[in-house]
C-alpha positions as CSV (number, residue, x, y, z in Angstrom):
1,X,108.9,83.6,9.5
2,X,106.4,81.6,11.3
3,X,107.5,82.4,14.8
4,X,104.7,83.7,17.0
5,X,101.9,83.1,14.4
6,X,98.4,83.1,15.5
7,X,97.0,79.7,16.3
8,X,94.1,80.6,13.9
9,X,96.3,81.8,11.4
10,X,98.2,78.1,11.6
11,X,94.7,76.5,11.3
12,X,93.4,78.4,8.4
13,X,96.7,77.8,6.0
14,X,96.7,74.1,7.1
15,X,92.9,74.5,5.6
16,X,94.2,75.9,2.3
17,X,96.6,73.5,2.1
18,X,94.4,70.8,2.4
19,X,92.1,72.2,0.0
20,X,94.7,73.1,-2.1
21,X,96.2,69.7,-2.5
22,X,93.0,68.2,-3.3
23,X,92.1,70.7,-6.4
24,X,96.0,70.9,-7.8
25,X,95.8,66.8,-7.6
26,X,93.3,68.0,-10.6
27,X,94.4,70.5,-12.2
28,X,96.8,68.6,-14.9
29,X,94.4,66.1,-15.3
30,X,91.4,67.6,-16.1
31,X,91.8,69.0,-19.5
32,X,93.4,65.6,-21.0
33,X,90.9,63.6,-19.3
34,X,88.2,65.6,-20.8
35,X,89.6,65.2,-24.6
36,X,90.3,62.0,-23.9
37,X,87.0,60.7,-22.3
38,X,84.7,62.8,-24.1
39,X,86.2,63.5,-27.3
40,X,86.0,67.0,-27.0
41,X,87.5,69.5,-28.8
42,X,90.5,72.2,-27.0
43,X,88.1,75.0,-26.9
44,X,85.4,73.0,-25.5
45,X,88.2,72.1,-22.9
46,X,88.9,75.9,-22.1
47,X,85.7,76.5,-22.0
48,X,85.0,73.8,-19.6
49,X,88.2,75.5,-17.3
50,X,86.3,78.8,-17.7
51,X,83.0,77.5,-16.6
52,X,84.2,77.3,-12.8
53,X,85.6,81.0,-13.2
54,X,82.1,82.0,-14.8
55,X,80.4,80.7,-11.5
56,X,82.6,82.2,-9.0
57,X,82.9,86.1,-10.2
58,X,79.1,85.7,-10.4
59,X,78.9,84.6,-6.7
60,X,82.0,85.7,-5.2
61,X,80.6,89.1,-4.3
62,X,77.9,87.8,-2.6
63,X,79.9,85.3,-0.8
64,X,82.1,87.7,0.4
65,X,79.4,90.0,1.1
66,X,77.1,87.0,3.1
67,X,80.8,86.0,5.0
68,X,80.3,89.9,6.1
69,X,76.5,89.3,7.2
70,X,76.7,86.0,8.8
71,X,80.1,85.3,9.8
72,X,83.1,83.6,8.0
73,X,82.8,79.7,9.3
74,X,78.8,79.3,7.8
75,X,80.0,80.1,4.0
76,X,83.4,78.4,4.4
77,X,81.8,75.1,5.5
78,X,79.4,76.0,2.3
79,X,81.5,76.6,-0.1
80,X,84.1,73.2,0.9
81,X,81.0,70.7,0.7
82,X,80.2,72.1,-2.5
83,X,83.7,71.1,-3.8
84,X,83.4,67.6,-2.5
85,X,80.1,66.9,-4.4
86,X,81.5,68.7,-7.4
87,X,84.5,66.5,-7.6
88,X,82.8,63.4,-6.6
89,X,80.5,64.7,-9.9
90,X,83.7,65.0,-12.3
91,X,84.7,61.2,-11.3
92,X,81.5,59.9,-12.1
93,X,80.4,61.3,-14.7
94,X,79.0,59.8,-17.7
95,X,78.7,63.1,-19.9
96,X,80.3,66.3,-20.9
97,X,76.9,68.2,-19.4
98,X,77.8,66.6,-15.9
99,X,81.4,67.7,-16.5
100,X,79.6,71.2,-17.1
101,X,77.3,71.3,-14.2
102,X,80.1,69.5,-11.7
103,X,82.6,72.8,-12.7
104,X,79.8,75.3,-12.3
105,X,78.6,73.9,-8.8
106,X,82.8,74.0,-7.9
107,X,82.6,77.8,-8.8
108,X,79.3,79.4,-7.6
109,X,80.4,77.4,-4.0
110,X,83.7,77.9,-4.7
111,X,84.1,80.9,-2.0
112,X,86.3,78.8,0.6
113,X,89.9,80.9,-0.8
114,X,87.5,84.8,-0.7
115,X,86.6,83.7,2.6
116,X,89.8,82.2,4.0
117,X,91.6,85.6,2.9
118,X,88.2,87.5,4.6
119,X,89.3,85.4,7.9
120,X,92.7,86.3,8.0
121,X,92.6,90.2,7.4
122,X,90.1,89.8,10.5
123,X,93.1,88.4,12.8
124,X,96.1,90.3,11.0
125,X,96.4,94.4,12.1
126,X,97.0,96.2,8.1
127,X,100.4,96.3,8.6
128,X,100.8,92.6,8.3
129,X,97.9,91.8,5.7
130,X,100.1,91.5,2.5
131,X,102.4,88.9,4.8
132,X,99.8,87.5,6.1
133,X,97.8,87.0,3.2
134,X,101.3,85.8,1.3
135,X,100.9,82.8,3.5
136,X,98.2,81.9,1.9
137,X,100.1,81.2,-1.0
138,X,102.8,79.5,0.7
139,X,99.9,77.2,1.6
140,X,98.9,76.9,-1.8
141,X,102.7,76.6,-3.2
142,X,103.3,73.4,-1.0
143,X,99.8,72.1,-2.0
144,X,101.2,72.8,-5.5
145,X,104.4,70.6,-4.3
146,X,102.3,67.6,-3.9
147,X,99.3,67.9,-5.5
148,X,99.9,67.8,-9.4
149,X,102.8,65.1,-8.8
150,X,100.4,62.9,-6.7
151,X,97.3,63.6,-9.1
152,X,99.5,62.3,-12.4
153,X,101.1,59.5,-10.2
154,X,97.3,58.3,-9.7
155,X,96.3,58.9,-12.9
156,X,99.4,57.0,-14.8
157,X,99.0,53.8,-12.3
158,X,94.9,53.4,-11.8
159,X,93.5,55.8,-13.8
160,X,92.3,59.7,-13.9
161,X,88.7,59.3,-12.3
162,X,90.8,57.9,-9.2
163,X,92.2,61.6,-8.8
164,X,89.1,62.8,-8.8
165,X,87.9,61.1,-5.7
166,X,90.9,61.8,-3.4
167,X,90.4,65.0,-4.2
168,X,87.0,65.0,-2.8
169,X,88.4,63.4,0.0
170,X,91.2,66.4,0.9
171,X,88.0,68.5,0.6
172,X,85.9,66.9,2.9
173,X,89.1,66.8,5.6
174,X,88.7,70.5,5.5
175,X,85.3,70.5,6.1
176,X,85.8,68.6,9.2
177,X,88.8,70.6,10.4
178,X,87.0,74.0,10.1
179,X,84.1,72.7,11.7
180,X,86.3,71.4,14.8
181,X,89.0,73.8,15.0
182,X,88.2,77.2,13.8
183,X,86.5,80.2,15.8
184,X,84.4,82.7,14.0
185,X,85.5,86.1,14.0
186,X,83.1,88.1,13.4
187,X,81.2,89.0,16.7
188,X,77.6,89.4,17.0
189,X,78.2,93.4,17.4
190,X,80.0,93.2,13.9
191,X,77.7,91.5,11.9
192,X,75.3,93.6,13.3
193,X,76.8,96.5,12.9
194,X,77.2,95.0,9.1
195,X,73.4,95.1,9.4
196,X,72.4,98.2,10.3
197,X,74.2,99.6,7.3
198,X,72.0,98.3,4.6
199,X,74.9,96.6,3.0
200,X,77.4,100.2,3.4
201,X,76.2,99.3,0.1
202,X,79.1,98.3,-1.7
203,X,78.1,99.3,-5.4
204,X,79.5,100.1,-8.6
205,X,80.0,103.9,-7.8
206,X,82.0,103.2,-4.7
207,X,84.0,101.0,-6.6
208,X,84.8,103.5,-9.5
209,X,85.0,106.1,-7.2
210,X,87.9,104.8,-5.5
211,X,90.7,105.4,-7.9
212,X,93.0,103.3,-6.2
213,X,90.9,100.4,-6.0
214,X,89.9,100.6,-9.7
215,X,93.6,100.4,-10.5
216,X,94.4,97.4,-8.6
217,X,91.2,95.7,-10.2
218,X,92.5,96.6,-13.6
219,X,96.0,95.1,-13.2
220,X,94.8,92.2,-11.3
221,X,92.4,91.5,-14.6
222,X,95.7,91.8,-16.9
223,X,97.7,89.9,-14.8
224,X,95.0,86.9,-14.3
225,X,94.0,87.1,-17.9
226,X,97.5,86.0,-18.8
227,X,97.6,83.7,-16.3
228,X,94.3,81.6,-17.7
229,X,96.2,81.2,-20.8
230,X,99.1,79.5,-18.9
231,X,96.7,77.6,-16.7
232,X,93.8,76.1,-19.2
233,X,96.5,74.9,-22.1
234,X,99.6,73.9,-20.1
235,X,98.6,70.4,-20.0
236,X,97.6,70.6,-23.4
237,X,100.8,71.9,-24.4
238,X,102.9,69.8,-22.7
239,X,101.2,66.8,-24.3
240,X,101.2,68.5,-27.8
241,X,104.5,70.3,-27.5
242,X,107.1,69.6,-24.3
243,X,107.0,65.8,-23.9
244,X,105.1,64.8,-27.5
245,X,107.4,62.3,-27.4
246,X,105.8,60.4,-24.3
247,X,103.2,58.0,-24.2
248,X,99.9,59.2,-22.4
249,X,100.8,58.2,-19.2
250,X,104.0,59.4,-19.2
251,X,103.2,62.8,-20.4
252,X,100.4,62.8,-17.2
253,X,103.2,61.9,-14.8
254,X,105.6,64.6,-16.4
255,X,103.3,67.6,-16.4
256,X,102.1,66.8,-13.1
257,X,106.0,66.5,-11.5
258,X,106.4,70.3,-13.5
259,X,103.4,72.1,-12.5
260,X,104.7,70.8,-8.7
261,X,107.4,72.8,-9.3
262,X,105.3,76.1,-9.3
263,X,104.4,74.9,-5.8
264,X,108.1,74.3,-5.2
265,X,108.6,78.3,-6.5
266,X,105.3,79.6,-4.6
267,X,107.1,78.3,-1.2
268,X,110.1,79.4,-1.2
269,X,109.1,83.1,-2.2
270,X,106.8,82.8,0.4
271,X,109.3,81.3,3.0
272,X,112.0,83.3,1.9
273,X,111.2,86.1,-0.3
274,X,108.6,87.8,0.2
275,X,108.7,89.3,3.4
276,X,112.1,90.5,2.5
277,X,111.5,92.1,-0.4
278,X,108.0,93.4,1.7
279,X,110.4,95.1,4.3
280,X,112.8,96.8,1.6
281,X,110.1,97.7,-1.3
282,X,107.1,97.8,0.3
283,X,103.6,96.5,-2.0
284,X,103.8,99.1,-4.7
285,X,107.4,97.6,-6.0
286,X,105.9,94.1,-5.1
287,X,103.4,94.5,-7.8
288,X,106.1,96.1,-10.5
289,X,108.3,93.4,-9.7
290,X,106.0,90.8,-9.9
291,X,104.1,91.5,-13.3
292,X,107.6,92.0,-15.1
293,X,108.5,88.4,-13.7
294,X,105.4,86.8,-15.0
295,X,106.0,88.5,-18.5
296,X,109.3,87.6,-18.9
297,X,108.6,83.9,-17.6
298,X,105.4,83.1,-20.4
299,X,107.7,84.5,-23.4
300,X,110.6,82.2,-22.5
301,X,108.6,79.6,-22.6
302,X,108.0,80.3,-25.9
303,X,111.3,81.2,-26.4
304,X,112.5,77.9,-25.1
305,X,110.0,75.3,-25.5
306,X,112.3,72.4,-23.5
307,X,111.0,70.6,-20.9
308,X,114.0,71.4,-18.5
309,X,114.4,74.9,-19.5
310,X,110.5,75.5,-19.0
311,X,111.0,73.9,-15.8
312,X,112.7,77.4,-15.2
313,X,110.0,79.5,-16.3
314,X,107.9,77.6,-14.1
315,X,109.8,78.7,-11.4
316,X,110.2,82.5,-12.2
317,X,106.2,82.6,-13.0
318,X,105.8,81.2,-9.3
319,X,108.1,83.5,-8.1
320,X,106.0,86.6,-9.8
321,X,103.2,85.4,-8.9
322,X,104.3,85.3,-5.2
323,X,105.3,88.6,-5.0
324,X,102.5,90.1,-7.0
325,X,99.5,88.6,-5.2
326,X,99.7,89.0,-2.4
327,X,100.9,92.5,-2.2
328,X,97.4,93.3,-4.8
329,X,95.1,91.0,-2.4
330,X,96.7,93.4,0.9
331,X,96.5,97.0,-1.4
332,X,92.7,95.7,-2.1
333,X,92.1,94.6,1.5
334,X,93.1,98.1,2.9
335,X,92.0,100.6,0.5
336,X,88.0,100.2,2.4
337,X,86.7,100.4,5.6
338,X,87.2,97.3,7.8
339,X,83.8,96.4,7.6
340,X,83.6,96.0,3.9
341,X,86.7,93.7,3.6
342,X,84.7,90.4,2.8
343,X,82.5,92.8,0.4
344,X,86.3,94.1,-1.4
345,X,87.7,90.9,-1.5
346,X,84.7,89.0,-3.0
347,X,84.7,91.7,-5.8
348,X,89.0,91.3,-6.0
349,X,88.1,87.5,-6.4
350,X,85.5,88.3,-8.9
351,X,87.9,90.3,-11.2
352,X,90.3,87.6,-10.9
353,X,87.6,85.1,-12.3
354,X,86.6,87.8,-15.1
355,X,90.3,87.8,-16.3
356,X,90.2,84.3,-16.0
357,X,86.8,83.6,-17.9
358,X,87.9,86.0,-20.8
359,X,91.6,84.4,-21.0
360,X,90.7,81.0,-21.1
361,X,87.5,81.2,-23.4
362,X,90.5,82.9,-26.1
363,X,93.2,80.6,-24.8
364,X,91.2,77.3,-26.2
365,X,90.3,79.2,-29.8
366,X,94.1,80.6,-29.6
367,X,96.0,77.4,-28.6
368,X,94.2,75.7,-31.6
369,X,95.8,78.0,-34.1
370,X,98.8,77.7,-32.8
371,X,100.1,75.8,-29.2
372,X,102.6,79.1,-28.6
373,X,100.0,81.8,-29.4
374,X,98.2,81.6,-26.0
375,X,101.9,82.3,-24.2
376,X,102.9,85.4,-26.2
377,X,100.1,86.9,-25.9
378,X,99.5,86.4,-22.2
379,X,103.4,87.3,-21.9
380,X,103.2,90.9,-23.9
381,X,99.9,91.8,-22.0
382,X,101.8,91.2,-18.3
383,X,104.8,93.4,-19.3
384,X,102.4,96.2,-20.7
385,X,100.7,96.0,-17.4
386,X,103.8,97.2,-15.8
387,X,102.8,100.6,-17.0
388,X,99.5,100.9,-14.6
389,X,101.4,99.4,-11.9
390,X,103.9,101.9,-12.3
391,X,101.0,104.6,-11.7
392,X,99.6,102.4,-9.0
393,X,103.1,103.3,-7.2
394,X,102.8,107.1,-7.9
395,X,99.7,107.2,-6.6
396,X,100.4,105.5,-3.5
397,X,103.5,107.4,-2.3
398,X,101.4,110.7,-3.4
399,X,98.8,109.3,-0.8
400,X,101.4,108.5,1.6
401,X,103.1,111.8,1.5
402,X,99.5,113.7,1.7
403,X,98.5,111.8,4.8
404,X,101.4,113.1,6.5
């Protein structure tokens, strides 16, 4: 799979992977510290999830747009120191305003994955953008490995601020390896070019006049909208429902070692899968295939509420996910002009934070009725958006078979 690949391909994912295993060391541990330290309540603790996706679909178009401008290294050295100071923030903080402010720093600088994927359809011909940008999330899967296990190891023997810190730490590696390592893409003549067009002014009506790109945005809102309600209660529910039976540390250590095993699923699709499936189905299928699988995996695990069965949805949701995405991110990337692929992506990013912002601020509200609630729903509104990815295919081969 990885034979041949660009050096600055190789640099970039080792990048994401850094980054990666610095915010998954996190991710488990952030809701239960925050009802633990702060004594705040579970919507407060979605909310406080949502807060970071708030800040980036308000700046990831124009981080996109300004990776477009100026070139890709400037906003991706930006956007990495601003998650080392918001991390350091979230370990030192004294309050649930810092908490607050620390998230919403995380997500208006939080541009380093938009311009990463910006970077790589620069060096990648279209042909090999979904692959390409699949690796990205084989970067992020074995991030996912390491990260959650090593972030509830810390946290169960010296605490959960401790996490915090080496995860400001993988951050700031990345800052130093993108400064020393990476080239910028973008020539002079490109950005200038960029320039001279005013923007190509990348506005609403482009957007909604492209039928093909509206589409893709509206699935990939469903299908992240479901996916907040996984990703802000999860902790929650396996402390309230899979391992209730744990003590506090335990339960850390046991949802970290699961949510690794989404990274464990995220590789091997990557590795493995995807560019199989790539080569026999092309994207459209991808994206059918995928939203099904993510569907079917959030109602099991309402369906089967066991720790070692979940461990199995898990692992189909990862799978889903790593068919789905990537093929959406390379659909997105390719239905504009090249110079406008920062400006797409940042606004692909930006839907993914708006389904995000909406499912977690429910999830919290949702989870409190009921732990399973959050799950079904997020389950029944994947499988109904196999319906507009079903169109999404028609579409395409129509397109296909009218371009000759």
């Amino acid at each position: 799979m990885f034979k041949g690949l660009d050096r600055r391909l190789a640099i970039i994912l080792l990048i994401v992977f850094v980054q990666l295993l610095g915010a998954s060391m996190i991710l488990p541990i952030l809701p239960i510290y925050a009802r633990r330290a702060f004594s705040i309540s579970d919507n407060v603790v979605t909310l406080l999830i949502s807060s970071f996706f708030l800040a980036q679909f308000i700046a990831g178009p124009f981080l996109g747009r300004l990776s477009d401008l100026y070139g890709r290294l400037p906003l991706l050295i930006i956007s990495q120191i601003g998650t080392v100071i918001a991390f350091v923030m979230i370990g030192a903080a004294q309050s649930v305003e810092v908490l607050f402010l620390a998230r919403i720093l995380d997500g208006i600088t939080g541009g380093n994955i938009i311009v990463a994927q910006a970077y790589i359809t620069d060096i990648t011909p279209p042909k090999q953008r979904t692959q390409a940008l699949g690796y990205i999330l084989a970067a992020f899967g074995l991030g996912f490995v390491f990260g959650p296990s090593l972030g509830g190891i810390f946290t169960s023997a010296l605490g959960p601020r401790v996490s915090f810190y080496f995860a400001a730490a993988a951050a700031l590696v990345t800052v130093i390896l993108t400064w020393l390592m990476l080239d910028e893409t973008l020539t002079p003549e490109r950005r200038e070019v960029v320039r001279a067009k005013q923007s190509p002014k990348f506005r609403a009506g482009d957007i909604i006049s492209n039928g093909m790109l509206m589409l893709i945005l509206f699935i990939t809102f469903g299908a992240q909208f479901s996916f907040s309600m996984l990703q802000s209660t999860f902790s929650l529910f396996g402390e309230d429902v899979l391992f209730k039976e744990y003590s506090p540390s335990e339960s850390a250590l046991r949802i970290g070692l699961m949510l690794s095993m989404f990274g464990v699923g995220q590789l091997v699709t990557q590795l493995y899968i995807l560019r199989r499936v790539l080569e026999r189905w092309g994207e459209y299928v991808l994206v059918i295939m995928g939203t099904a699988l993510r569907g079917i995996s959030m109602i099991t695990l309402v369906l089967l509420p066991n720790p070692y069965l979940a461990i199995f949805s898990v692992l189909v949701f990862a799978i889903g996910s790593g068919i789905q995405l990537p093929a959406l991110q390379g659909l997105a990337a390719n239905s504009v002009q090249d110079e406008l692929r920062g400006g797409v992506l940042g606004v692909y990013q930006s839907v993914n934070s708006l389904g995000i912002i909406v499912g977690s601020a429910l999830a919290g509200s949702l989870f409190a009725i009921h732990p399973e609630i959050p799950y079904v729903i997020g389950g029944l509104t994947l499988i109904v958006m196999t319906l507009p990815s079903l169109v999404l295919r028609r579409r395409g081969v129509t397109a296909a078979i009218e371009a000759g």
